[in-house]
mmJSON file of the N, C-alpha and C atoms, coordinates in Angstrom:
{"data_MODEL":{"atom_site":{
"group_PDB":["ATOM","ATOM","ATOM","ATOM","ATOM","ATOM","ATOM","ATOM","ATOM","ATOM","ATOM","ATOM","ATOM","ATOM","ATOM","ATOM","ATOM","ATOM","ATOM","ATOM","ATOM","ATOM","ATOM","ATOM","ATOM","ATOM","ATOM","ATOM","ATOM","ATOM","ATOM","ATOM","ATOM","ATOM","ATOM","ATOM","ATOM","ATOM","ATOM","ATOM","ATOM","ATOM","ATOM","ATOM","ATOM","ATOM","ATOM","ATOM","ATOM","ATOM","ATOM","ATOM","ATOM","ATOM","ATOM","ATOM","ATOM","ATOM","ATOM","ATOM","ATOM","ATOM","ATOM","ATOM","ATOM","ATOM","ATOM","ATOM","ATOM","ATOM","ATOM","ATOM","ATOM","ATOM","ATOM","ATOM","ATOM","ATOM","ATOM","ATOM","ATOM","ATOM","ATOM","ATOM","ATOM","ATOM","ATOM","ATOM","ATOM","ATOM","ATOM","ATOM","ATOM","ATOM","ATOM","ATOM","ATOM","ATOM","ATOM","ATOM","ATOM","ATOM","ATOM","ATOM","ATOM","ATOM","ATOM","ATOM","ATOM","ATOM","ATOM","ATOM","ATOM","ATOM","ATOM","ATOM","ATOM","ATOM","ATOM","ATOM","ATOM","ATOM","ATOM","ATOM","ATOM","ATOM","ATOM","ATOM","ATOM","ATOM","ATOM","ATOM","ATOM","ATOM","ATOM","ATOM","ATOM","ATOM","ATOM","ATOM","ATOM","ATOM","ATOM","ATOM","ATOM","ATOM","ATOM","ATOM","ATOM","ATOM","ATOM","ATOM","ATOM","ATOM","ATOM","ATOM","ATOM","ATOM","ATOM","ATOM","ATOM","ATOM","ATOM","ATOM","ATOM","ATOM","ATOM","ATOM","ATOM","ATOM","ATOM","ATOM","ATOM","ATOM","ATOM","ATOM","ATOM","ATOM","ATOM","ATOM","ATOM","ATOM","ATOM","ATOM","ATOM","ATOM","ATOM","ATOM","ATOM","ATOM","ATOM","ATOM","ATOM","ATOM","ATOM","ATOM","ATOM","ATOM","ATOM","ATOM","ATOM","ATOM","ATOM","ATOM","ATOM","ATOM","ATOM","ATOM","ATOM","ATOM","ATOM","ATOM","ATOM","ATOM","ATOM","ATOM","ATOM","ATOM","ATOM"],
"id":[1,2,3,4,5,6,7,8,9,10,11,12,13,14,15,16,17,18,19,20,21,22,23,24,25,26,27,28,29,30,31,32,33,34,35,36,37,38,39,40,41,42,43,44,45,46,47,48,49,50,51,52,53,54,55,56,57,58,59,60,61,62,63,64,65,66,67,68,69,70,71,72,73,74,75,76,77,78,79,80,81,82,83,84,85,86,87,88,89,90,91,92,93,94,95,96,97,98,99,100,101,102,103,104,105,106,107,108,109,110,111,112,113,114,115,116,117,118,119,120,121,122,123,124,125,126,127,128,129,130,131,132,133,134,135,136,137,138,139,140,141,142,143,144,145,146,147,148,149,150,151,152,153,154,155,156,157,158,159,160,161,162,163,164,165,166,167,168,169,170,171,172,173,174,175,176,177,178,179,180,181,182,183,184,185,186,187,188,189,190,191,192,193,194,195,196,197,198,199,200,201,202,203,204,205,206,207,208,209,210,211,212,213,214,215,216,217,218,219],
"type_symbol":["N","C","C","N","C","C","N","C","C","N","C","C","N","C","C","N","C","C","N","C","C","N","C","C","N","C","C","N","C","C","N","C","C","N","C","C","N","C","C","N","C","C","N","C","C","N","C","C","N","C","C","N","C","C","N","C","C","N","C","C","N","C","C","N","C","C","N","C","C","N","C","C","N","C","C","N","C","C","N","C","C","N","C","C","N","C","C","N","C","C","N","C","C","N","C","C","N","C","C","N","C","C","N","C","C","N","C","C","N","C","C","N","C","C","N","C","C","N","C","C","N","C","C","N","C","C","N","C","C","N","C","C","N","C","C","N","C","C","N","C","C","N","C","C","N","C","C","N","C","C","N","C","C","N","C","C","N","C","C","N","C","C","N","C","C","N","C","C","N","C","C","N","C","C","N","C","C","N","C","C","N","C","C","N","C","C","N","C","C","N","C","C","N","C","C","N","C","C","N","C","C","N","C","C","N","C","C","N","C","C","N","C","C","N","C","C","N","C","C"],
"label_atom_id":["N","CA","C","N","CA","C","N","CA","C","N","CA","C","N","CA","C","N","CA","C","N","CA","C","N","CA","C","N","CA","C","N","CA","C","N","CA","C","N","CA","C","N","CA","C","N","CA","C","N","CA","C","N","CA","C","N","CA","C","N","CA","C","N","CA","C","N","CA","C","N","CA","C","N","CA","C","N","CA","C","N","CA","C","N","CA","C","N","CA","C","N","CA","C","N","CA","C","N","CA","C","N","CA","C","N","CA","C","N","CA","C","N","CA","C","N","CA","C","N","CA","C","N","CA","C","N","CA","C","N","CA","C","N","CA","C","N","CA","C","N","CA","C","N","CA","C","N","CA","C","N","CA","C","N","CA","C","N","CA","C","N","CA","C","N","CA","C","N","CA","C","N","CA","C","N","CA","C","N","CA","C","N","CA","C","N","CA","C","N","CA","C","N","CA","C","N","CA","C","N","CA","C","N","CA","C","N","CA","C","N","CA","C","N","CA","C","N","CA","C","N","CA","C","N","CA","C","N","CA","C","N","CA","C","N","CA","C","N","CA","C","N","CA","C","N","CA","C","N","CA","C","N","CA","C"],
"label_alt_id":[null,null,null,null,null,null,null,null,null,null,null,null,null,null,null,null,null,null,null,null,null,null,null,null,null,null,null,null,null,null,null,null,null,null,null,null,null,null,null,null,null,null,null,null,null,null,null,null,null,null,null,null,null,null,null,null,null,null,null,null,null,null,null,null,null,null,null,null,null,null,null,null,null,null,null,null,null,null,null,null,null,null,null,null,null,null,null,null,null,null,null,null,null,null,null,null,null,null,null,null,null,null,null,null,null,null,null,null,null,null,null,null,null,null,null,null,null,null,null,null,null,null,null,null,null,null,null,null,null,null,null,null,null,null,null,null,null,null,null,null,null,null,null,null,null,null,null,null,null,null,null,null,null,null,null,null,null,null,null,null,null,null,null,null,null,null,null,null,null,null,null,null,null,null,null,null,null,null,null,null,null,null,null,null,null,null,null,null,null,null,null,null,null,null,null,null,null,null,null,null,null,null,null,null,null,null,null,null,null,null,null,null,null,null,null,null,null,null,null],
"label_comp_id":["UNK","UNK","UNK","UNK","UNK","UNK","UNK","UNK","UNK","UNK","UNK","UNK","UNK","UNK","UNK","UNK","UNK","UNK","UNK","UNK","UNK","UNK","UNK","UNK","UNK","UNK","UNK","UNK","UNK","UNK","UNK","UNK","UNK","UNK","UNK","UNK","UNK","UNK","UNK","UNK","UNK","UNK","UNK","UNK","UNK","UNK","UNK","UNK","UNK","UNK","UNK","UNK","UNK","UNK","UNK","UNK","UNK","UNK","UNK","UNK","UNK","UNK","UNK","UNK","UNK","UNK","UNK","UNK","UNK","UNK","UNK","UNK","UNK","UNK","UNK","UNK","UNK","UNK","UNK","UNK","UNK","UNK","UNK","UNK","UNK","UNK","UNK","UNK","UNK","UNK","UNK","UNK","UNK","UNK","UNK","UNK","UNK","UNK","UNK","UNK","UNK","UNK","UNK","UNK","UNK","UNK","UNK","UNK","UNK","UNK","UNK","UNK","UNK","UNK","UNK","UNK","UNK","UNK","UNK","UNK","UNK","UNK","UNK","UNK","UNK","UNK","UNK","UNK","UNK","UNK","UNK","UNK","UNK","UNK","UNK","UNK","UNK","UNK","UNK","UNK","UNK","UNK","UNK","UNK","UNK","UNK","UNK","UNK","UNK","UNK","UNK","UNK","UNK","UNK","UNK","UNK","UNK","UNK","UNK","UNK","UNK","UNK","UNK","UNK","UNK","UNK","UNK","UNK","UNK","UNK","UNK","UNK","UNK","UNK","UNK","UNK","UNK","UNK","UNK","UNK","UNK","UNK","UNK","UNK","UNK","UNK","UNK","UNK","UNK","UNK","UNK","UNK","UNK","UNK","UNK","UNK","UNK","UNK","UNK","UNK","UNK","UNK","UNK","UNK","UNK","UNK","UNK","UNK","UNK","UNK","UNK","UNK","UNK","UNK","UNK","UNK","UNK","UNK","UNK"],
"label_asym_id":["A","A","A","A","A","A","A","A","A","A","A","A","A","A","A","A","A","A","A","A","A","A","A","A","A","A","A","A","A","A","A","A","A","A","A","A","A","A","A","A","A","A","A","A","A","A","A","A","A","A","A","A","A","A","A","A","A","A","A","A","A","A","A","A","A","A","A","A","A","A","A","A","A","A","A","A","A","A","A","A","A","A","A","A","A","A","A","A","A","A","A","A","A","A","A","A","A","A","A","A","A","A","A","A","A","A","A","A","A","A","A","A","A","A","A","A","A","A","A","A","A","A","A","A","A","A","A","A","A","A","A","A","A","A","A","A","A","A","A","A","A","A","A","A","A","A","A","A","A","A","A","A","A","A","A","A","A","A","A","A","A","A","A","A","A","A","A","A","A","A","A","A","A","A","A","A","A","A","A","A","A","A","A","A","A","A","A","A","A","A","A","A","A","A","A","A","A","A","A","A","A","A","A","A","A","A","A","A","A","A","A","A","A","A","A","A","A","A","A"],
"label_entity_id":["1","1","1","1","1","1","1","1","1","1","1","1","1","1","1","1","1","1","1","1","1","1","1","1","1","1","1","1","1","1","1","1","1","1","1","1","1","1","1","1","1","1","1","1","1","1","1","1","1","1","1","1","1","1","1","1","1","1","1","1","1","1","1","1","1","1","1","1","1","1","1","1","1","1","1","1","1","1","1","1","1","1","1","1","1","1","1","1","1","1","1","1","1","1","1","1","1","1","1","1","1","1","1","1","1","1","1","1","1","1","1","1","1","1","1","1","1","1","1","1","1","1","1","1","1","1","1","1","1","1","1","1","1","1","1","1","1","1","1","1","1","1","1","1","1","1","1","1","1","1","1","1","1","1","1","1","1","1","1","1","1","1","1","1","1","1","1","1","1","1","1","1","1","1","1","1","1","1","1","1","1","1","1","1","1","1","1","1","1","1","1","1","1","1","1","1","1","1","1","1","1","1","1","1","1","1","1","1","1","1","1","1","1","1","1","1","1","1","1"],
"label_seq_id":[1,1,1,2,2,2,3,3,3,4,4,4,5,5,5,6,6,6,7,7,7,8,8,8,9,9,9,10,10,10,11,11,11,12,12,12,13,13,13,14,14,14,15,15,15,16,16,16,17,17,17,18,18,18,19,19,19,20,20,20,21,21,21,22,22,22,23,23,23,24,24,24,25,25,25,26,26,26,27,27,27,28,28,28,29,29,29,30,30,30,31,31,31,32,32,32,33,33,33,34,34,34,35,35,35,36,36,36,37,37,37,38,38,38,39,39,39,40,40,40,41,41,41,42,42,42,43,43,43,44,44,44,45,45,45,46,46,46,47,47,47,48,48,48,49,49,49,50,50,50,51,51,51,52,52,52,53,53,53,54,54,54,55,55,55,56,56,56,57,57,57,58,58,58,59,59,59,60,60,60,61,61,61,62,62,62,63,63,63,64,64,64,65,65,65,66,66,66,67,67,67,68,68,68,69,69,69,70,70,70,71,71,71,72,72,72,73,73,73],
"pdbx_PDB_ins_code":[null,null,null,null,null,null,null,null,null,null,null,null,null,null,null,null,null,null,null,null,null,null,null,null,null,null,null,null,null,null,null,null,null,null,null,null,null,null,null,null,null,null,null,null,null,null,null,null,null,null,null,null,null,null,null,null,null,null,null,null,null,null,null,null,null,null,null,null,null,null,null,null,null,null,null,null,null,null,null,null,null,null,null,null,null,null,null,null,null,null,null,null,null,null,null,null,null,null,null,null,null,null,null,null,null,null,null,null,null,null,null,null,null,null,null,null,null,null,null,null,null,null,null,null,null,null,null,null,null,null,null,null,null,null,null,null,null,null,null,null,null,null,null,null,null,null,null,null,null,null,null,null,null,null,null,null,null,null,null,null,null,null,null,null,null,null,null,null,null,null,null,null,null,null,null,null,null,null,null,null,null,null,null,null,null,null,null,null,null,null,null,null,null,null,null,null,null,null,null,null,null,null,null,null,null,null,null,null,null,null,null,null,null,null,null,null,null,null,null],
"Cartn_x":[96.64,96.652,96.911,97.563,98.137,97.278,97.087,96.156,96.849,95.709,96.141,96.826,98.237,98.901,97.426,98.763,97.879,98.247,96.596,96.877,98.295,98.668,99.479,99.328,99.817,99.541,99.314,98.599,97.929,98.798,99.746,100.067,99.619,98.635,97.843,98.123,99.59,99.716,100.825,101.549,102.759,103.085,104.761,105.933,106.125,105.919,105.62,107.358,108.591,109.946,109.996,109.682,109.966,108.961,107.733,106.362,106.216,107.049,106.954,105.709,104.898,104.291,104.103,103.597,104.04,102.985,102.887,102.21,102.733,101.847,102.511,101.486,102.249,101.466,100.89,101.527,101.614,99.93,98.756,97.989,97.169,98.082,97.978,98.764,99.723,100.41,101.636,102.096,103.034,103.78,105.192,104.994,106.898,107.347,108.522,109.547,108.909,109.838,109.893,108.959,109.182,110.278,111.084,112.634,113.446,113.091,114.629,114.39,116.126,116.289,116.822,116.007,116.053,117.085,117.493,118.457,117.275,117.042,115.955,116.121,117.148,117.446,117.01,117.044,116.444,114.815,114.395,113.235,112.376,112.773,112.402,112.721,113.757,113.705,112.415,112.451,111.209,109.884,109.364,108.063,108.072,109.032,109.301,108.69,109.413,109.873,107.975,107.949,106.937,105.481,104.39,103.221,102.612,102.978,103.078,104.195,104.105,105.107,105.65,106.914,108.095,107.814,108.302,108.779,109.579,109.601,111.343,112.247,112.174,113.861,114.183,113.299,113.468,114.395,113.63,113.658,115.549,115.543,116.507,117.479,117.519,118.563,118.821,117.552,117.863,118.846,118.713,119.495,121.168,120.936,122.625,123.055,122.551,122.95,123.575,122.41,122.765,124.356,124.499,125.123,126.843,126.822,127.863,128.638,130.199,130.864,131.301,130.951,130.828,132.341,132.447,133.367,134.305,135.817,136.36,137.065,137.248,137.409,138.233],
"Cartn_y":[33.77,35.219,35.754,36.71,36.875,38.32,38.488,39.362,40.535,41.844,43.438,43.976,44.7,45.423,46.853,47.168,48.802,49.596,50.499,51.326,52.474,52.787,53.454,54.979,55.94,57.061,58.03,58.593,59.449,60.903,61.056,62.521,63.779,64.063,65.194,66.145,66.758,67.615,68.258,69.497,69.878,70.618,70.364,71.217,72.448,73.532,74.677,75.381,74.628,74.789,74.23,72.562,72.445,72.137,72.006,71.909,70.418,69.618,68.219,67.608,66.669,66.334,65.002,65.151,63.634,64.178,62.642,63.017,63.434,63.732,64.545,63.285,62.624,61.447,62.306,63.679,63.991,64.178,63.835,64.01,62.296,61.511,60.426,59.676,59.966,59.989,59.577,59.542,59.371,59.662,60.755,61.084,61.026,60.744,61.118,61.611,62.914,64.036,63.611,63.035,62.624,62.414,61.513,61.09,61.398,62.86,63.817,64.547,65.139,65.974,66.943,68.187,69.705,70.414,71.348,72.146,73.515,73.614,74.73,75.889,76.369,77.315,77.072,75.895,75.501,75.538,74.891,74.586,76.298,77.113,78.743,79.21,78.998,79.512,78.74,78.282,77.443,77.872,77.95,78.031,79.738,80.565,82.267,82.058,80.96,81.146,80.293,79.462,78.665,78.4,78.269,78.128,76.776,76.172,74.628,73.423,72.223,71.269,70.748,71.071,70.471,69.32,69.033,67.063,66.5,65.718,64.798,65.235,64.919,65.434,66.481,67.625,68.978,69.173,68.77,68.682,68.253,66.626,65.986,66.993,67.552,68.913,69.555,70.41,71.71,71.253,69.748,69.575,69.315,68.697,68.506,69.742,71.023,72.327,72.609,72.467,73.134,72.957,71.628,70.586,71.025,71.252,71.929,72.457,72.505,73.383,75.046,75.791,77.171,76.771,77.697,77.773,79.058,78.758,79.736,81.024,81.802,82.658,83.713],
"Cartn_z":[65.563,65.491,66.893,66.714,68.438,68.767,69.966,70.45,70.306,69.984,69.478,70.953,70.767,72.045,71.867,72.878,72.951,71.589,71.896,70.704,70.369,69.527,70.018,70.091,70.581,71.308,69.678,69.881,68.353,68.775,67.579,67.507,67.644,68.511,68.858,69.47,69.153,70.401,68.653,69.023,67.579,68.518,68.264,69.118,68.531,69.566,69.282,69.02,68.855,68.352,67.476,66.797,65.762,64.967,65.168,64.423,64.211,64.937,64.707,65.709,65.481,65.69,67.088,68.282,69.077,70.043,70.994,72.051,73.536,74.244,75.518,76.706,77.019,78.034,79.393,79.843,80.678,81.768,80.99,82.033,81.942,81.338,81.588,82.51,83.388,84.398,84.074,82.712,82.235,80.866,80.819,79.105,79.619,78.105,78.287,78.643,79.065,79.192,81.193,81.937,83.019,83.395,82.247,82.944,82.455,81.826,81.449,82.406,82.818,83.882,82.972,82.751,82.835,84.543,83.611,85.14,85.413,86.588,86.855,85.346,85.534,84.376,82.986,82.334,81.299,81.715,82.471,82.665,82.907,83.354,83.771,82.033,81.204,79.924,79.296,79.279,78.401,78.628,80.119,80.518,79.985,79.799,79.645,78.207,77.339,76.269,75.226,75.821,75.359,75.989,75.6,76.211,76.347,75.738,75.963,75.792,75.658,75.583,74.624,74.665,73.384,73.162,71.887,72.345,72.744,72.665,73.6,72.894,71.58,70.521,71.059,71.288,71.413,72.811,73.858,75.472,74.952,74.243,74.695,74.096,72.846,72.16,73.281,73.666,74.136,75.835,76.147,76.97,76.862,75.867,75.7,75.165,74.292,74.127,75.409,76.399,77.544,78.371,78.165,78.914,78.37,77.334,76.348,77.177,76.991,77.724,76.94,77.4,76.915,75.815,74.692,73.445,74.381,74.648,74.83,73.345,73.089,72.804,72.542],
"occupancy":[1.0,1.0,1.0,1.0,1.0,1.0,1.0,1.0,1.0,1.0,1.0,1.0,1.0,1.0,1.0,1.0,1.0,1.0,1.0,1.0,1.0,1.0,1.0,1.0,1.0,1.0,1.0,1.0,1.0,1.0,1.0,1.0,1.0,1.0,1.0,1.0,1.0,1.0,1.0,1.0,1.0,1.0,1.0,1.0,1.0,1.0,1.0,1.0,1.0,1.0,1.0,1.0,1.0,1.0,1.0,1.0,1.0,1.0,1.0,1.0,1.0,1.0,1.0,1.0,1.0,1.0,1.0,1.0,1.0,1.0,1.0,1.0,1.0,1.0,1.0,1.0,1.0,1.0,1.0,1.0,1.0,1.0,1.0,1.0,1.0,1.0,1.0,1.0,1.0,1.0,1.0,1.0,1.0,1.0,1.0,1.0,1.0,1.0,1.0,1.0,1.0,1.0,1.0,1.0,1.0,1.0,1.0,1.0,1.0,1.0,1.0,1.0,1.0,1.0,1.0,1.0,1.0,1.0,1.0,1.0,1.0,1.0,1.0,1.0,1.0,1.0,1.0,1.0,1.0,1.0,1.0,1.0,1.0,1.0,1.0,1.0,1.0,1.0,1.0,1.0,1.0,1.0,1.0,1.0,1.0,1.0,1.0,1.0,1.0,1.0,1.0,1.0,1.0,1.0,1.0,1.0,1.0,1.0,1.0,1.0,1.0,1.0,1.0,1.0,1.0,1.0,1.0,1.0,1.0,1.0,1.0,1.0,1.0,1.0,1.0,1.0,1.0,1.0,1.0,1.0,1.0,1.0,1.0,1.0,1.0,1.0,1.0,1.0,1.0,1.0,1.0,1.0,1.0,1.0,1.0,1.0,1.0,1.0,1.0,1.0,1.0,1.0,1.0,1.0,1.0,1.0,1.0,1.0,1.0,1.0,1.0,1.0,1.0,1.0,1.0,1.0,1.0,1.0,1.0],
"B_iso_or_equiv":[0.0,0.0,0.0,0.0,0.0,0.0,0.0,0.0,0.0,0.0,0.0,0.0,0.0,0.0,0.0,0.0,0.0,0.0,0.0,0.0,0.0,0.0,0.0,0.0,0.0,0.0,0.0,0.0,0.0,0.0,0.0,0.0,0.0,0.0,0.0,0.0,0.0,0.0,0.0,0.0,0.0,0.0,0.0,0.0,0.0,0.0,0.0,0.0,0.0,0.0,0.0,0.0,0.0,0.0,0.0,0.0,0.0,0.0,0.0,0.0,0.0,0.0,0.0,0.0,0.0,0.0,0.0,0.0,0.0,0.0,0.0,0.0,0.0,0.0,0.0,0.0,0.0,0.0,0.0,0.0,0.0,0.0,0.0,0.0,0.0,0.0,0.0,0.0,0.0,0.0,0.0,0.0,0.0,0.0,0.0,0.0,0.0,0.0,0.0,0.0,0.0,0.0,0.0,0.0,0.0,0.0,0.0,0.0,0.0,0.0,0.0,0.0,0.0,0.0,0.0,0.0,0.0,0.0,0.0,0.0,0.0,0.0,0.0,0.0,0.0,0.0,0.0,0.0,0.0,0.0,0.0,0.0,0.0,0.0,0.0,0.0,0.0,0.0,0.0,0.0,0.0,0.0,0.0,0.0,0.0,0.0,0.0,0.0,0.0,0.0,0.0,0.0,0.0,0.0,0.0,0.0,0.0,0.0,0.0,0.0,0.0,0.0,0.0,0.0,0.0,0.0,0.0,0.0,0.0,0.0,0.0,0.0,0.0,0.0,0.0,0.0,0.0,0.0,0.0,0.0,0.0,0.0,0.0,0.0,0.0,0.0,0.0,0.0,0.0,0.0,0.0,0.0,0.0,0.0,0.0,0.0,0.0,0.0,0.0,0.0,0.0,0.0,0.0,0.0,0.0,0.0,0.0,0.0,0.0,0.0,0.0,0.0,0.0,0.0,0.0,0.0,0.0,0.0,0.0],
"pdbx_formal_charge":[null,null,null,null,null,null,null,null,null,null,null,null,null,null,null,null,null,null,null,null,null,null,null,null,null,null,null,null,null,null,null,null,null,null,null,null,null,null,null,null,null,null,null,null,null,null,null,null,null,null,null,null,null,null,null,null,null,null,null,null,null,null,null,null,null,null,null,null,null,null,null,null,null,null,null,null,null,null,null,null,null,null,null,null,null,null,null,null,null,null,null,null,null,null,null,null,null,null,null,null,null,null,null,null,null,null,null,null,null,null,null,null,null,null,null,null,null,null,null,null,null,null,null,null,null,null,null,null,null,null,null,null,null,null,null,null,null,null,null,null,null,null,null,null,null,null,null,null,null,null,null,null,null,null,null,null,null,null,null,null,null,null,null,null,null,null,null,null,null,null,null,null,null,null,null,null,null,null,null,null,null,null,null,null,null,null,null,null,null,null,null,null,null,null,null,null,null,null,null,null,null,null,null,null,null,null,null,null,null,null,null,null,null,null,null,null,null,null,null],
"auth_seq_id":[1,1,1,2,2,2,3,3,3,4,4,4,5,5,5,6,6,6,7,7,7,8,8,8,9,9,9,10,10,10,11,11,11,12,12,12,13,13,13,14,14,14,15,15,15,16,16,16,17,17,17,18,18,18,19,19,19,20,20,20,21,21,21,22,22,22,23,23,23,24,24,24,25,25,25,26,26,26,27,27,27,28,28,28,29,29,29,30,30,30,31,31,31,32,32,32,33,33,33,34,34,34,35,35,35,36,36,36,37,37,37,38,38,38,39,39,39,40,40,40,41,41,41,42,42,42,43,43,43,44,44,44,45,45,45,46,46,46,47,47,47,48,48,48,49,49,49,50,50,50,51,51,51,52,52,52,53,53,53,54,54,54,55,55,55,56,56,56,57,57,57,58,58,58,59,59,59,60,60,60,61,61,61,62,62,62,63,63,63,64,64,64,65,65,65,66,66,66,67,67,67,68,68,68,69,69,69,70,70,70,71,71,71,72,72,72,73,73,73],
"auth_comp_id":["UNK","UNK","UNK","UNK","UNK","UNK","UNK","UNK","UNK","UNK","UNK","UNK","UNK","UNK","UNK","UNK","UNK","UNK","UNK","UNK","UNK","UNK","UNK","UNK","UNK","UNK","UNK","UNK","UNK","UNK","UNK","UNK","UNK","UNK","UNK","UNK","UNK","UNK","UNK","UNK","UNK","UNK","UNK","UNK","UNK","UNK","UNK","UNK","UNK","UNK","UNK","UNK","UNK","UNK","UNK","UNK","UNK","UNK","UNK","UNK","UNK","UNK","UNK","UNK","UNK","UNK","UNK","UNK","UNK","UNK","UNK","UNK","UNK","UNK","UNK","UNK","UNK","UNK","UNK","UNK","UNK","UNK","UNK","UNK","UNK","UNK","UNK","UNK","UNK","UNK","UNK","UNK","UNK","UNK","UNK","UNK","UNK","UNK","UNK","UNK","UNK","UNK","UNK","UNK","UNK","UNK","UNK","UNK","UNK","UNK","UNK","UNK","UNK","UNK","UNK","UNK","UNK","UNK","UNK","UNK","UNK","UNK","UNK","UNK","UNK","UNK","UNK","UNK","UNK","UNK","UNK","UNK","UNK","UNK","UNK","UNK","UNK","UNK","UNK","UNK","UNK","UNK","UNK","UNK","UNK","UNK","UNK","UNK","UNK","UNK","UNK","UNK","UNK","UNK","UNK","UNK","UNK","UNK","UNK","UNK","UNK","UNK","UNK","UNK","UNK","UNK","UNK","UNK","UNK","UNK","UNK","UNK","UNK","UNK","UNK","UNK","UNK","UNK","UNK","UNK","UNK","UNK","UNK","UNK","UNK","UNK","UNK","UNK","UNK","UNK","UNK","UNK","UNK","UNK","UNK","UNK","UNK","UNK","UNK","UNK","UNK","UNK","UNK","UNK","UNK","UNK","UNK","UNK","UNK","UNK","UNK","UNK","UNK","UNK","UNK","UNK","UNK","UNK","UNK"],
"auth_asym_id":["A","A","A","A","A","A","A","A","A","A","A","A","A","A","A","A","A","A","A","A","A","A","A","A","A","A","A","A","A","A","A","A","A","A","A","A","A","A","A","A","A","A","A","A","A","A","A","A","A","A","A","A","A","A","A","A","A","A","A","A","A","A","A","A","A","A","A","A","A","A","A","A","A","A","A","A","A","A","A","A","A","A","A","A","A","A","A","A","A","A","A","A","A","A","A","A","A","A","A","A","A","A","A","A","A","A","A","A","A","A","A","A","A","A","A","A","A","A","A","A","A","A","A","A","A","A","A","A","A","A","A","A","A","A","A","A","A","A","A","A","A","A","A","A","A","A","A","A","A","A","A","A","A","A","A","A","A","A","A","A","A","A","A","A","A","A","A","A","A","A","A","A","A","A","A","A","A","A","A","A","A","A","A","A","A","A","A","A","A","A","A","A","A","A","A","A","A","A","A","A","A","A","A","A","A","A","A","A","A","A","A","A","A","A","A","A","A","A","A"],
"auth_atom_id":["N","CA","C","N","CA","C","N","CA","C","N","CA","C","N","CA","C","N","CA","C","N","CA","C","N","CA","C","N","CA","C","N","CA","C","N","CA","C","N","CA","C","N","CA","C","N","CA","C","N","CA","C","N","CA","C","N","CA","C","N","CA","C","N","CA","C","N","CA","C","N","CA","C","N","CA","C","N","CA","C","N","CA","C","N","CA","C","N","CA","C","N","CA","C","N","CA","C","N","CA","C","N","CA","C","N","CA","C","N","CA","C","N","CA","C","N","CA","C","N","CA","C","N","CA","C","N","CA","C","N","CA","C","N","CA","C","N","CA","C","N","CA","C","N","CA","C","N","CA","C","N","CA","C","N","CA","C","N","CA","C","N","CA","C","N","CA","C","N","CA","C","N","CA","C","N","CA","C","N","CA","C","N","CA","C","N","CA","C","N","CA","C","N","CA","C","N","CA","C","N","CA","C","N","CA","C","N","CA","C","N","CA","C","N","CA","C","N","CA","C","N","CA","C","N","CA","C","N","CA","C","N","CA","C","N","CA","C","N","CA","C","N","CA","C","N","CA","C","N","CA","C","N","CA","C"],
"pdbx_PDB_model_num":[1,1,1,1,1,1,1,1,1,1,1,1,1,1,1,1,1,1,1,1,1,1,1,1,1,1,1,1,1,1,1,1,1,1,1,1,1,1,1,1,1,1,1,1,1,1,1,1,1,1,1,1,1,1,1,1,1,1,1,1,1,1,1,1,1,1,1,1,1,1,1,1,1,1,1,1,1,1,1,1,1,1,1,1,1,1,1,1,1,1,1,1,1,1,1,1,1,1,1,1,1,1,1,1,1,1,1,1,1,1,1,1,1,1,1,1,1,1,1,1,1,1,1,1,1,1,1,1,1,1,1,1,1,1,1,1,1,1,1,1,1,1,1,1,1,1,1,1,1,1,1,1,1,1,1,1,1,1,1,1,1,1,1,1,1,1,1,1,1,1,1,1,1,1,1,1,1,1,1,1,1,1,1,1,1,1,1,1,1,1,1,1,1,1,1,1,1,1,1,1,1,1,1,1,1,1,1,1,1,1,1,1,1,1,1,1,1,1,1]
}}}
């Protein structure tokens, strides 16, 4: 019988954009969103826009939205 890993991280936190459910590692010195790079501008909409922390899907969307090259017209 092989020895138990770590537990795994309990869904206790719900993304206040999509109501999905995950954890936020962040005052455990480590959470996902650490090694996505946000552009100041995203990061200033969000903190305007939201009172706490997305989840990664969200973060990782709202980055490649961003990343988009504007639709000309």
């Amino acid at each position: 019988m092989s020895a138990p890993g770590p537990a795994p991280a309990l869904l206790n936190d719900r993304c206040p954009r999509c109501g999905g459910g995950f954890h936020c590692g962040a005052q455990e010195a480590h959470c996902d969103c650490f090694d996505l790079r946000l552009s100041p501008a995203l990061r200033e909409r969000l903190a305007a826009q939201y009172s706490s922390c997305l989840c990664i899907a969200c973060l990782r969307a709202l980055s490649a939205e961003e990343a988009k090259p504007p639709v000309s017209g």
